[in-house]
C-alpha positions as CSV (number, residue, x, y, z in Angstrom):
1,X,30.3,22.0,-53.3
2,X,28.2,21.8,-50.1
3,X,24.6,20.3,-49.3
4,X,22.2,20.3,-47.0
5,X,20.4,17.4,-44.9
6,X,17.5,17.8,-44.4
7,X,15.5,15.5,-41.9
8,X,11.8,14.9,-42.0
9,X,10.4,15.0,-38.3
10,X,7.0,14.9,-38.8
11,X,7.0,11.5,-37.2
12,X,9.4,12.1,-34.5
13,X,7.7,12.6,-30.9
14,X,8.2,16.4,-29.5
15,X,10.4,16.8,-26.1
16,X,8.6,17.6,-22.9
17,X,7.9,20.9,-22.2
18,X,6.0,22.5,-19.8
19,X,3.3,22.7,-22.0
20,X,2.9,19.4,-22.5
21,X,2.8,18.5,-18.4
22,X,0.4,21.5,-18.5
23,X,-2.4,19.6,-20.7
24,X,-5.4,18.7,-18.7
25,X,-6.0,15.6,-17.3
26,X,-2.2,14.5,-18.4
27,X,-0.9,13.5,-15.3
28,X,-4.0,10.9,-14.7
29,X,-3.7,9.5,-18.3
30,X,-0.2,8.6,-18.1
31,X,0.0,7.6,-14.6
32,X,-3.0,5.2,-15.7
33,X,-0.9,4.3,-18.7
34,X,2.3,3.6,-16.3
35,X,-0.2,2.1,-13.8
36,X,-0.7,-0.7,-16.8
37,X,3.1,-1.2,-17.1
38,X,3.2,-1.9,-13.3
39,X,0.5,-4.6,-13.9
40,X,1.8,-5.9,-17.1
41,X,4.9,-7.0,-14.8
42,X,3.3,-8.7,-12.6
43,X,1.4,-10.7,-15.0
44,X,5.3,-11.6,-16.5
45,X,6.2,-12.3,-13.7
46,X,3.8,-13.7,-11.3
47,X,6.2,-13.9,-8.7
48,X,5.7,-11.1,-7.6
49,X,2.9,-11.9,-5.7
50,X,4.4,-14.6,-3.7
51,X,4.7,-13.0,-0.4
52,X,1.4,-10.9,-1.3
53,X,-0.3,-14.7,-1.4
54,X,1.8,-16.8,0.9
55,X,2.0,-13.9,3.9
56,X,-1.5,-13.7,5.1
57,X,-1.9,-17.7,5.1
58,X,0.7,-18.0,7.2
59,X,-0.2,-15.2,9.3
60,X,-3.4,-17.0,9.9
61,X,-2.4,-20.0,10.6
62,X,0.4,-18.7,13.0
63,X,-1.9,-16.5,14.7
64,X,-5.3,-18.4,15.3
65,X,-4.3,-22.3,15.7
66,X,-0.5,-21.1,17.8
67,X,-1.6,-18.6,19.8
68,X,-5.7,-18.0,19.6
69,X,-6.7,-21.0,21.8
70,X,-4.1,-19.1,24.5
71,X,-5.7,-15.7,23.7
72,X,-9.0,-16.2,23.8
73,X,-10.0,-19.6,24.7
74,X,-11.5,-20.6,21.5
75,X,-9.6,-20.8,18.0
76,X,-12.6,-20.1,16.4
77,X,-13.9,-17.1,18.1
78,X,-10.1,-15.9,18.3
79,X,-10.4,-16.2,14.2
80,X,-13.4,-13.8,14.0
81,X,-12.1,-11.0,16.2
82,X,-8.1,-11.2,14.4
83,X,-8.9,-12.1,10.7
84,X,-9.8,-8.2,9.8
85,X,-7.0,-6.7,11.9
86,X,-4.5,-9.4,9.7
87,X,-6.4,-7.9,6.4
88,X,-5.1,-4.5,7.6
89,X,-1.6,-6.2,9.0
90,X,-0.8,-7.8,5.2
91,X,-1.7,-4.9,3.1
92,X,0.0,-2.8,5.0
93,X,3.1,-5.1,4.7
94,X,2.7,-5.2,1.3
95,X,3.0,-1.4,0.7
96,X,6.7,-1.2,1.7
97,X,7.4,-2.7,-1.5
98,X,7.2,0.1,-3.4
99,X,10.1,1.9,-2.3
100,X,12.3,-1.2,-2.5
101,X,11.0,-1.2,-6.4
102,X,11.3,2.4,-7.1
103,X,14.8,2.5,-5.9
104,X,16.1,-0.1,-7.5
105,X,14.2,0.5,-11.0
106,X,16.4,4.4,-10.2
107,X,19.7,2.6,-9.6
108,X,19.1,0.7,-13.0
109,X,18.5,4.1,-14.8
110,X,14.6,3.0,-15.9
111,X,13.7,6.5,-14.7
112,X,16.3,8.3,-16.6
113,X,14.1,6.7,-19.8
114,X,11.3,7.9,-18.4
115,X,12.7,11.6,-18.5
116,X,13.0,11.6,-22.2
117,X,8.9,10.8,-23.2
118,X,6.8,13.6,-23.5
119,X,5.1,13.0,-20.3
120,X,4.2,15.0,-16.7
121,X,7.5,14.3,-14.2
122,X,5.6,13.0,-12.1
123,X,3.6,10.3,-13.8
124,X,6.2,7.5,-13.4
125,X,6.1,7.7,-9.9
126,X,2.2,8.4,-9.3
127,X,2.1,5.0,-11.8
128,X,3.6,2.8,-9.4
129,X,1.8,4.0,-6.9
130,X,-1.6,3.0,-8.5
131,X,0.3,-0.6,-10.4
132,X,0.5,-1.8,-6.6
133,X,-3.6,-1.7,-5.6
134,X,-3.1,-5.1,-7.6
135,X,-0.8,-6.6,-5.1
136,X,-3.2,-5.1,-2.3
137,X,-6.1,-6.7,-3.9
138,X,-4.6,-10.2,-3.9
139,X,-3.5,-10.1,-0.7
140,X,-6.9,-9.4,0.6
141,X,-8.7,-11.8,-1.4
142,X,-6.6,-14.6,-0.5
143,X,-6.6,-13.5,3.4
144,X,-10.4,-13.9,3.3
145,X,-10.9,-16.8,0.6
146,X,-8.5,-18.6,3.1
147,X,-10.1,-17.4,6.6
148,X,-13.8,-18.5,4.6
149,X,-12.2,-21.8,4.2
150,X,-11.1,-22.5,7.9
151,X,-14.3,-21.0,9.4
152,X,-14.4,-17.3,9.4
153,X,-17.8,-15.6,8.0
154,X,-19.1,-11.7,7.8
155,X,-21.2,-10.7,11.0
156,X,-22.3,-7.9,8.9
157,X,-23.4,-7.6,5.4
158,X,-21.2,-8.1,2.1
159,X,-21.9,-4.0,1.3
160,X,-20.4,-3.0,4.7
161,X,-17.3,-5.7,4.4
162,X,-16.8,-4.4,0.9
163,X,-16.3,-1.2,2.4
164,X,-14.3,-2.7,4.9
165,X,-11.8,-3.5,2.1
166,X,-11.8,-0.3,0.2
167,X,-11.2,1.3,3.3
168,X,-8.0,-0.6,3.8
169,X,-7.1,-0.6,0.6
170,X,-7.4,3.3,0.4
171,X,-4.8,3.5,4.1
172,X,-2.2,1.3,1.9
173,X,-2.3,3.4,-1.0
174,X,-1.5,6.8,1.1
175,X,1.1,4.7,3.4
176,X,2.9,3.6,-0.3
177,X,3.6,7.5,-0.4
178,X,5.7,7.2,3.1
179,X,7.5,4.3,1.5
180,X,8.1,6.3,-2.1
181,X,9.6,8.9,0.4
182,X,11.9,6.6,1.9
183,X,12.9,4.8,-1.4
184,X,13.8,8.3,-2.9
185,X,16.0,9.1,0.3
186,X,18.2,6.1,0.8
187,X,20.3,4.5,-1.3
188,X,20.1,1.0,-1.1
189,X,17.2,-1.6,-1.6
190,X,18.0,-3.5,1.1
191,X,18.0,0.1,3.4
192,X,14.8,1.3,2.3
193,X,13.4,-2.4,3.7
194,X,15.1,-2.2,6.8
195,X,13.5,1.2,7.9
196,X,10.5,0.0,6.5
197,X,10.5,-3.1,9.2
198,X,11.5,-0.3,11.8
199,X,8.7,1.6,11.0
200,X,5.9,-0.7,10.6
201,X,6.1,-3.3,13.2
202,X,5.5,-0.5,16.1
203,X,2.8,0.9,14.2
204,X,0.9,-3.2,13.5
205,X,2.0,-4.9,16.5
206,X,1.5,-1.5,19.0
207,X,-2.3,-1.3,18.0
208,X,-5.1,-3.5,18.9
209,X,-4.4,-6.1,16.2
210,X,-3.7,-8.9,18.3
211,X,-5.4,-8.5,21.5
212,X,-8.2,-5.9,23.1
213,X,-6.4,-2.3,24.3
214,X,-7.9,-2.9,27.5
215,X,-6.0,-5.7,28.2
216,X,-2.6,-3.7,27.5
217,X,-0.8,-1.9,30.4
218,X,-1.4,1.7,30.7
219,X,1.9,3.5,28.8
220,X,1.4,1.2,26.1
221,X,-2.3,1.8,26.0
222,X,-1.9,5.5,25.7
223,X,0.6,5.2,22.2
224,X,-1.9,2.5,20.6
225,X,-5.0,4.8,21.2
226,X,-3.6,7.1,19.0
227,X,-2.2,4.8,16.6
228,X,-3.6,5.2,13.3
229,X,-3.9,1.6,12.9
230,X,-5.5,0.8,15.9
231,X,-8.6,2.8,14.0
232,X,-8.2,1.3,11.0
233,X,-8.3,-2.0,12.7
234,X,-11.3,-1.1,14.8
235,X,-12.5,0.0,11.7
236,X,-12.2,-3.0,10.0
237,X,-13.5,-5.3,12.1
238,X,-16.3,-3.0,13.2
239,X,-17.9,-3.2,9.5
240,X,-16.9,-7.2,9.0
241,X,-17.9,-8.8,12.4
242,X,-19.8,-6.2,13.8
243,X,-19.4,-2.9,16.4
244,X,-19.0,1.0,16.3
245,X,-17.5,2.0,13.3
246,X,-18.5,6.0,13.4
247,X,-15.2,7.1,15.1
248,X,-12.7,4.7,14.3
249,X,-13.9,5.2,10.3
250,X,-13.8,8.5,10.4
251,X,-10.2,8.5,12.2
252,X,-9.1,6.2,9.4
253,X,-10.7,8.4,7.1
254,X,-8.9,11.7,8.3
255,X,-5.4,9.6,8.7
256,X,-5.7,8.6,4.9
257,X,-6.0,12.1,3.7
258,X,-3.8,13.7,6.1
259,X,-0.8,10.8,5.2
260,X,-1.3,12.0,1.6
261,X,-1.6,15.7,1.9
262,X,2.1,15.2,3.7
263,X,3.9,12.7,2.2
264,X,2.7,12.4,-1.2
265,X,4.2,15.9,-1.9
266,X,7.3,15.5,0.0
267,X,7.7,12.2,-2.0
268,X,6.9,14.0,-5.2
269,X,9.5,16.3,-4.2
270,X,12.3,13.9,-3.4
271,X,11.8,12.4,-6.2
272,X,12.3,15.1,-8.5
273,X,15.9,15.4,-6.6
274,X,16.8,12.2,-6.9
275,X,16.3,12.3,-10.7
């Protein structure tokens, strides 16, 4: 004699289907969702933040009591003109770790997990994107809590240094999608922060974060005029301490979007790939 099993599934999640990813507004409710697991980590494990905390006090200190009173003559003034080019300088440092995370979190198989919830593909990795405006945040409020404290103040208004922020804050997010891009292609951790060093420190140090373009010799002048953070630092300090900010915010502006448009896709892509 034979029987048949049968097993209820009423309670038993369905499998992802194209339907599901197709649901409106998915892909923004789960990424939010993963965007709280991101966070939930960090508050676990608040060590995290070291280097989002420790990085732009040092930075500081290095910068405007070693090397301002040689710079500009005055430590002071020299702290007013570099404090929102390091606000730029930190966060953007901070965005590399992204793709050190995301590859390692793919070498210990947390993504293949991922796969098997009824979720959008590309929600995990649109998550993590979004978990790390925390890390941006702290650094920023510690760079200026700590410049405050030793003597820097707004030449503006708090509104315009508020946008200031946001504006840098918004550059970090789209440059997270170049380092996604370079998680997803390399292999190793420790590779995706080498070529994120490589990258970077032309793109900080070759701008106008340090000292005036006009005071840099002419072929060097002509690669940190079209530097994208040159205009985000111009930017920057333009809306905190005062100066033109049409061009070098709407630059910023149109270098944001167009880093997204290209990379966030081609991350998306690689990403898919790799898992």
């Amino acid at each position: 004699m034979t029987s048949t099993l049968t097993v209820d599934t009423a309670g038993v999640p369905a499998a992802p289907t194209s339907e599901t990813e197709a649901r409106p507004f998915a892909l923004i409710r789960h990424s939010l969702i993963l965007a709280g697991r991101s966070i939930l980590k960090i508050k676990r494990s608040p060590e995290q933040l070291i280097d989002v905390t420790l990085q732009p006090i040092i930075f500081t200190v290095l910068f405007v009591y070693l090397f301002g009173g040689a710079i500009s003559g005055s430590q002071h003034g020299y702290l007013q003109f570099v404090l929102p080019a390091l606000m730029v300088q930190t966060v953007l440092f901070a965005s590399l770790s992204i793709g050190v995370n995301l590859n390692t979190d793919i070498q210990k198989g947390v993504f293949d997990r991922f796969r098997s919830l009824p979720i959008p593909r590309s929600a995990p990795l649109v998550g993590a994107v979004l978990g790390d405006i925390v890390r941006f945040l702290t650094s920023i409020v510690v760079l200026l809590a700590f410049g405050y404290a030793i003597g820097f103040r707004i030449g503006t208004d708090p509104f315009r240094a508020l946008l200031a922020c946001l504006l840098v804050l918004a550059f970090a997010l789209s440059l997270s999608w170049v380092a996604v891009l370079i998680g997803m292609l390399v292999k190793e951790p420790g590779t995706v922060q080498g070529v994120g060093f490589l990258l970077m420190f032309p793109l900080t140090f070759g701008s106008s974060t340090f000292v005036p373009v006009d005071t840099l010799p002419g072929w060097l002048q002509a690669w940190v005029k079209v530097n994208p953070v040159t205009h985000l630092v111009e930017a920057s300090r333009g809306l905190m301490v005062g100066g033109d900010i049409a061009w070098p915010v709407t630059q910023s502006l149109l270098w944001t979007i167009g880093i997204t448009v290209v990379f966030a896709p081609l991350a998306v892509r690689a990403y898919r790939r790799r898992t």
